[in-house]
MDAnalysis code that builds the backbone (N, CA, C; Angstrom):
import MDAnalysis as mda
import numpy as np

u = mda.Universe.empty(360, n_residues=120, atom_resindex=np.repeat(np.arange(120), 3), trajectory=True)
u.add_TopologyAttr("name", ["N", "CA", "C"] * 120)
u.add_TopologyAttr("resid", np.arange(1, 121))
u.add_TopologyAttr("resname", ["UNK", "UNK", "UNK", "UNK", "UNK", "UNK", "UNK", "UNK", "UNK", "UNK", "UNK", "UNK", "UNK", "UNK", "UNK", "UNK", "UNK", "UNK", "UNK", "UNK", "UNK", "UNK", "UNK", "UNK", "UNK", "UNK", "UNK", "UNK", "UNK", "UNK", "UNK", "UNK", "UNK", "UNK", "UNK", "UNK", "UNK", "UNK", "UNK", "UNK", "UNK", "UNK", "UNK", "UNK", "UNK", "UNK", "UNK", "UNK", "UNK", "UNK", "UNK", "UNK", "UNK", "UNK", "UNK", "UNK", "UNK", "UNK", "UNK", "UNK", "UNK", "UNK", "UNK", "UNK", "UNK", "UNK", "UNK", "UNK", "UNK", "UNK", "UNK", "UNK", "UNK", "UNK", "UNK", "UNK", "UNK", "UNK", "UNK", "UNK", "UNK", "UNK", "UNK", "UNK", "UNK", "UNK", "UNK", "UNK", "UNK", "UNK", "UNK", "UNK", "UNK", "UNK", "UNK", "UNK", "UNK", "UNK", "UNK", "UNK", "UNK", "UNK", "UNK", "UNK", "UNK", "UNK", "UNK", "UNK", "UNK", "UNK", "UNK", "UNK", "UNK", "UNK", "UNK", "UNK", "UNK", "UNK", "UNK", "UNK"])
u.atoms.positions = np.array([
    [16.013, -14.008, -16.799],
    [17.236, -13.230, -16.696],
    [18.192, -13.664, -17.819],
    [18.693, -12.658, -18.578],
    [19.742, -12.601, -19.744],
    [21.081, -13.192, -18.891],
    [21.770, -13.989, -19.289],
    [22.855, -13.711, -19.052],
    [24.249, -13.723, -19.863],
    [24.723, -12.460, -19.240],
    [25.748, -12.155, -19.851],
    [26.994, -13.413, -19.766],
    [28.296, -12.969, -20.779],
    [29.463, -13.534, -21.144],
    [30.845, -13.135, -20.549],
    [31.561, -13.338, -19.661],
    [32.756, -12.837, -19.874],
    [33.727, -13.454, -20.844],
    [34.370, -12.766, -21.442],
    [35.128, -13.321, -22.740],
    [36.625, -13.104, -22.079],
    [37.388, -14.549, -22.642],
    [38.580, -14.658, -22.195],
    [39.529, -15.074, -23.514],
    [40.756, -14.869, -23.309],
    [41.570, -15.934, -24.530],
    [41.784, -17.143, -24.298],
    [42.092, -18.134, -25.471],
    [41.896, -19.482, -24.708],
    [43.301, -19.552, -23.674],
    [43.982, -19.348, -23.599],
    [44.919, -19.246, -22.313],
    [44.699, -19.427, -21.010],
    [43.353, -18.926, -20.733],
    [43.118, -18.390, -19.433],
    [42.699, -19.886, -18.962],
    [41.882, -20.158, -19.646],
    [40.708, -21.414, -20.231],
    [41.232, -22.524, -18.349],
    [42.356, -23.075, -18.461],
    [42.529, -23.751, -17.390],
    [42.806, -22.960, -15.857],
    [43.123, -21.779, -15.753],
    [43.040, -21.009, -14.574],
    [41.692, -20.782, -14.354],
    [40.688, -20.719, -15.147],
    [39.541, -20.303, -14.713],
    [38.657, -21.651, -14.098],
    [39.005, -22.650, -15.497],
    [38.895, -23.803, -14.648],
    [39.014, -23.962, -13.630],
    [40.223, -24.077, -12.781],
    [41.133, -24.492, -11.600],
    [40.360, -23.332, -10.777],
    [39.827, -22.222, -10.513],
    [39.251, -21.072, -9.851],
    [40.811, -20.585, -9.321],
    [41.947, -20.446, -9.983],
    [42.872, -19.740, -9.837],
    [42.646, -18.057, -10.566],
    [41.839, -18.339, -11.162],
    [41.642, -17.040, -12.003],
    [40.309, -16.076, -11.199],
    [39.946, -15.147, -10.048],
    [38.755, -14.952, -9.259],
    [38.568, -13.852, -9.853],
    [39.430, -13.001, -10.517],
    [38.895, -11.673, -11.030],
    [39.328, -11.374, -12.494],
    [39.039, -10.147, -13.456],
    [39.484, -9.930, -14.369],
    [38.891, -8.371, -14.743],
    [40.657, -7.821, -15.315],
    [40.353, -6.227, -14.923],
    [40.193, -5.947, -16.806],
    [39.273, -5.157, -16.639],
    [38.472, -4.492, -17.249],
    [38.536, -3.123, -17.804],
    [38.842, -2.355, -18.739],
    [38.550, -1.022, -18.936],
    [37.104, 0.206, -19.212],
    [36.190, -1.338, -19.016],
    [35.262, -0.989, -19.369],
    [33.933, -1.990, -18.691],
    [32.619, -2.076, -17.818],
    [31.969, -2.830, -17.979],
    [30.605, -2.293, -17.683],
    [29.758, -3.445, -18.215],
    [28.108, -3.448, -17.733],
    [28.075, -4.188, -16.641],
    [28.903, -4.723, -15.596],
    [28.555, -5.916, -15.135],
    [27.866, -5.211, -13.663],
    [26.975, -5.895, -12.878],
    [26.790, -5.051, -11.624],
    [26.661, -6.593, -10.294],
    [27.329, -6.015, -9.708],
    [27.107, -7.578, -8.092],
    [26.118, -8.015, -8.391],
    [26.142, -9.389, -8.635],
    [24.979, -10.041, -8.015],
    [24.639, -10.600, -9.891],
    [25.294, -10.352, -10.881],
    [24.946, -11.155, -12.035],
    [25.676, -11.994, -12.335],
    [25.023, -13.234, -12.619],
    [25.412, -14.474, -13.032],
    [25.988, -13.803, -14.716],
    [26.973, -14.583, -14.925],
    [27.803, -14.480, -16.075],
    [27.982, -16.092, -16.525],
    [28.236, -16.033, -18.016],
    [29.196, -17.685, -18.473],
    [30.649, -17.108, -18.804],
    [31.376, -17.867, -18.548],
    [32.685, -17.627, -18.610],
    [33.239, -18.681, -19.975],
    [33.622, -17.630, -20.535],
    [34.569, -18.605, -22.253],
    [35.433, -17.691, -22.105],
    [36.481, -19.090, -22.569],
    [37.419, -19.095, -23.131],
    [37.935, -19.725, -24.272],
    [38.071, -18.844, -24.967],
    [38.707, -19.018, -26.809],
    [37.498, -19.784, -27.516],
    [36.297, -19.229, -27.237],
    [34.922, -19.743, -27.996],
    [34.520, -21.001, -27.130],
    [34.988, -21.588, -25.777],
    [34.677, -22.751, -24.977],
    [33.965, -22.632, -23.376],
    [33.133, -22.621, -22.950],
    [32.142, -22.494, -21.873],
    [33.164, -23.096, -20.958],
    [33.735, -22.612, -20.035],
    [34.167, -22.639, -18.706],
    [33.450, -22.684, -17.357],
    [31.918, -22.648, -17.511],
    [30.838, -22.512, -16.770],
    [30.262, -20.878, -16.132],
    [29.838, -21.092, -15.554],
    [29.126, -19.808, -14.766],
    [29.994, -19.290, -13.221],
    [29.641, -18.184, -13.539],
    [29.908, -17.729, -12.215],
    [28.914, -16.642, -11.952],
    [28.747, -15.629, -10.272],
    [28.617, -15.202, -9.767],
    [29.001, -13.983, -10.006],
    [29.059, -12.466, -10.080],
    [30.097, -11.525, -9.989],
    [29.519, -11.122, -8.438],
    [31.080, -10.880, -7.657],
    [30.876, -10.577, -6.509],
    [30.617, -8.939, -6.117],
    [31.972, -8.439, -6.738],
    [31.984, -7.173, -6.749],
    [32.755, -6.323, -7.802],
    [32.740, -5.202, -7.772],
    [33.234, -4.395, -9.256],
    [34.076, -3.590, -8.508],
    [35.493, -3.030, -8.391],
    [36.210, -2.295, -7.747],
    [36.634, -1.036, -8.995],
    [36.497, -0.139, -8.664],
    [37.303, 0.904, -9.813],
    [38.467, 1.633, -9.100],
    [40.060, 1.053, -9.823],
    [40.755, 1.707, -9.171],
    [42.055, 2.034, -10.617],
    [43.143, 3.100, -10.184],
    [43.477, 3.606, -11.282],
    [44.332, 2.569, -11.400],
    [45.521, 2.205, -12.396],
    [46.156, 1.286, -13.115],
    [47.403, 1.566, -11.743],
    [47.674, 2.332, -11.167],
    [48.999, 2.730, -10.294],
    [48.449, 1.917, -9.293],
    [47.648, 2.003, -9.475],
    [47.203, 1.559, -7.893],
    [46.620, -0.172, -7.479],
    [47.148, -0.939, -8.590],
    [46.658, -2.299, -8.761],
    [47.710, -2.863, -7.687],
    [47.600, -3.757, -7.012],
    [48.637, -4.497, -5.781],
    [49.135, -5.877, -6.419],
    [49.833, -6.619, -6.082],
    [50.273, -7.713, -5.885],
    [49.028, -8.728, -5.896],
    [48.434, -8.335, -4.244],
    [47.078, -9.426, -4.295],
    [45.986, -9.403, -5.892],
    [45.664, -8.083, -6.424],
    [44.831, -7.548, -7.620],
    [45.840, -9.152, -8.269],
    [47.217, -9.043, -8.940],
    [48.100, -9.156, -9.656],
    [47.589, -10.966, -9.564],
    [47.443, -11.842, -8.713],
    [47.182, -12.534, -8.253],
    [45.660, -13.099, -8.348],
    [45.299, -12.401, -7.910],
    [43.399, -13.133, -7.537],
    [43.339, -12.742, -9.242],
    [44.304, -12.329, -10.310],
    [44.139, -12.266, -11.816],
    [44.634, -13.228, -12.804],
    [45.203, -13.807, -11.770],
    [45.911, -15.176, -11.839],
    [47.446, -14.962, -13.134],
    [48.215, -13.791, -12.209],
    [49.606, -13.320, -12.536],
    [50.127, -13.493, -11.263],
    [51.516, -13.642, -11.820],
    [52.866, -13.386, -10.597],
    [53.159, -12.414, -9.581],
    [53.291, -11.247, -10.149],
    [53.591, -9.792, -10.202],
    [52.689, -8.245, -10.739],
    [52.880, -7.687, -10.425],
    [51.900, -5.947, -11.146],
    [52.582, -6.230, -12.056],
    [54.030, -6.362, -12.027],
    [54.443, -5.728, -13.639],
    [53.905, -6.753, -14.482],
    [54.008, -7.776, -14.368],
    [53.401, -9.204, -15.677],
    [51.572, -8.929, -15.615],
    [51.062, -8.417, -15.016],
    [50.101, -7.941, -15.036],
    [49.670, -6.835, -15.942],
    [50.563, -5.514, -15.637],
    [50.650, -4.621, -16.815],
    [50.925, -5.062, -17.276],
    [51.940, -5.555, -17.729],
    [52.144, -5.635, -19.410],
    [51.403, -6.582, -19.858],
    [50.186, -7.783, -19.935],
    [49.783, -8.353, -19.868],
    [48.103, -7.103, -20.640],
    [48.085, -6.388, -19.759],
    [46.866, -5.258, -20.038],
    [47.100, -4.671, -20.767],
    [48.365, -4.146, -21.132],
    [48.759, -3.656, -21.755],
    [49.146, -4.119, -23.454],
    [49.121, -5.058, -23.448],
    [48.534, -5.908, -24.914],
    [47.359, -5.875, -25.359],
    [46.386, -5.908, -24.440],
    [45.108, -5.628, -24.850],
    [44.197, -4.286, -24.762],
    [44.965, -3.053, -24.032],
    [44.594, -2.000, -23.867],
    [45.268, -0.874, -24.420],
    [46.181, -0.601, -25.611],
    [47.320, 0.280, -25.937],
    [47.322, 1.738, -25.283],
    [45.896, 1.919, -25.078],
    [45.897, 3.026, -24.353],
    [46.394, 3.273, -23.118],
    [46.694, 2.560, -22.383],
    [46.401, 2.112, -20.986],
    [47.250, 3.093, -20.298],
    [47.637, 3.560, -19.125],
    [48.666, 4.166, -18.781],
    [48.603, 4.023, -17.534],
    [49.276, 4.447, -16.390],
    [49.562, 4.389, -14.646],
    [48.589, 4.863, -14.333],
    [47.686, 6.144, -15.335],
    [46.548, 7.003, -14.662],
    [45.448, 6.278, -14.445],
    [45.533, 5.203, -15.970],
    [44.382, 5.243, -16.553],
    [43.190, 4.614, -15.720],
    [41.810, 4.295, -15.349],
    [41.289, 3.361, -14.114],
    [40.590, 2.386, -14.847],
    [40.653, 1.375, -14.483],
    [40.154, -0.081, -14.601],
    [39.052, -0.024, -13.741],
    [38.233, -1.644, -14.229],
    [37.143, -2.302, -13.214],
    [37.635, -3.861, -12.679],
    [38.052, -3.721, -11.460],
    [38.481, -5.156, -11.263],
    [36.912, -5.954, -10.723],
    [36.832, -6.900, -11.708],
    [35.612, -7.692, -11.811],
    [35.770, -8.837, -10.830],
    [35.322, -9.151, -9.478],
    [35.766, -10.495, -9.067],
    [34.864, -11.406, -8.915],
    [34.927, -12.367, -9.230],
    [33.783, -13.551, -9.305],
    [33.478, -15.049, -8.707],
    [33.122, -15.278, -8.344],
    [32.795, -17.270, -8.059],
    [32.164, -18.177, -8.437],
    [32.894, -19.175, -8.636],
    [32.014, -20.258, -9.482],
    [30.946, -20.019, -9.133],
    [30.078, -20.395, -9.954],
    [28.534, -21.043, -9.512],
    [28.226, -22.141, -9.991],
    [27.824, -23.163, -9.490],
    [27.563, -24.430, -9.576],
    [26.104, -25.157, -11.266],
    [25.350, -23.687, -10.896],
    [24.076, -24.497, -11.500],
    [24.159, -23.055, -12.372],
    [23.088, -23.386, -13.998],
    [23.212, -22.355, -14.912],
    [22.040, -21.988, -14.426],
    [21.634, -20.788, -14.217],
    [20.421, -19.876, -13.745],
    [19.372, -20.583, -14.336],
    [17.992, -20.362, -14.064],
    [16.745, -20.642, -14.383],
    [16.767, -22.291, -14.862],
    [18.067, -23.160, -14.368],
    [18.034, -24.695, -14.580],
    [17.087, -25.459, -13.829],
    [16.706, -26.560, -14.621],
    [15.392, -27.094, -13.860],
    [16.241, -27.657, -12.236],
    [17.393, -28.344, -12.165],
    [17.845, -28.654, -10.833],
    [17.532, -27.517, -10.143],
    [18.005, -26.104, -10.181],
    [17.887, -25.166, -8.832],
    [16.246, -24.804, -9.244],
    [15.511, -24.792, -10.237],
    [14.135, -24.406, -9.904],
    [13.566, -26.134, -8.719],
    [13.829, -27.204, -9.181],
    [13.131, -28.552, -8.068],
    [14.313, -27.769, -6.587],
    [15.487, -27.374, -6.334],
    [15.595, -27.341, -5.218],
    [14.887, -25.807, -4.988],
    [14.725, -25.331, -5.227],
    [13.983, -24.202, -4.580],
    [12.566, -24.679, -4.526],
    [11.836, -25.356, -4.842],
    [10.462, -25.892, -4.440],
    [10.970, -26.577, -3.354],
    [11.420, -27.526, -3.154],
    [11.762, -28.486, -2.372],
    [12.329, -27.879, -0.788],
    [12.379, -26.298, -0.527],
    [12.645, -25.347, -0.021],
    [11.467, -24.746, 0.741],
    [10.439, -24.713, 0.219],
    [9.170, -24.000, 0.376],
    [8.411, -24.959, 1.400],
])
């Protein structure tokens, strides 16, 4: 199994660390439940995670909690926040809120291949 990257700025780098950071909205993705991702920030491996689930909802319609599990204050510091990186963006426009969880071990690592024998 390939695995994919989520790409961050180095900013994020210690929220994602800390698992203050669980989701990240998107205008665009390949990602589908259930793929392991590496998480960088500003060219630096933050480790792996999980993607849990993919939500598509329009930009009006992002909440407080969204604003939050994105590891912002508020919607509005949120928009405008997307809005640096999306110029297009507008109230209509719909996002993919990506949410994710650590994962402990990098896929196909010899530790989780000995515990999955050790299973059998």
């Amino acid at each position: 199994m390939k695995v994919k990257q989520l790409n961050f700025k180095k900013e994020y780098k210690e929220i994602l660390l800390s698992g203050r950071k669980m989701t990240t909205i998107r205008m665009s993705t390949d990602l589908k439940p259930g793929d392991i991702v590496e998480l960088i920030a500003g060219g630096e491996s933050c480790g792996y995670a999980k993607v849990k689930s993919i939500t598509k909802k329009r930009v009006s319609e992002l909440s407080r909690k969204d604003a939050i599990k994105d590891g912002f204050k508020s919607v509005k510091e949120l928009f405008k926040t997307l809005k640096k990186y999306y110029n297009e963006l507008t109230p209509d426009s719909y996002v993919y809120i990506i949410s994710f969880e650590k994962a402990s071990l990098r896929p196909n690592s010899k530790k989780r291949k000995r515990l999955n024998k050790s299973r059998k």
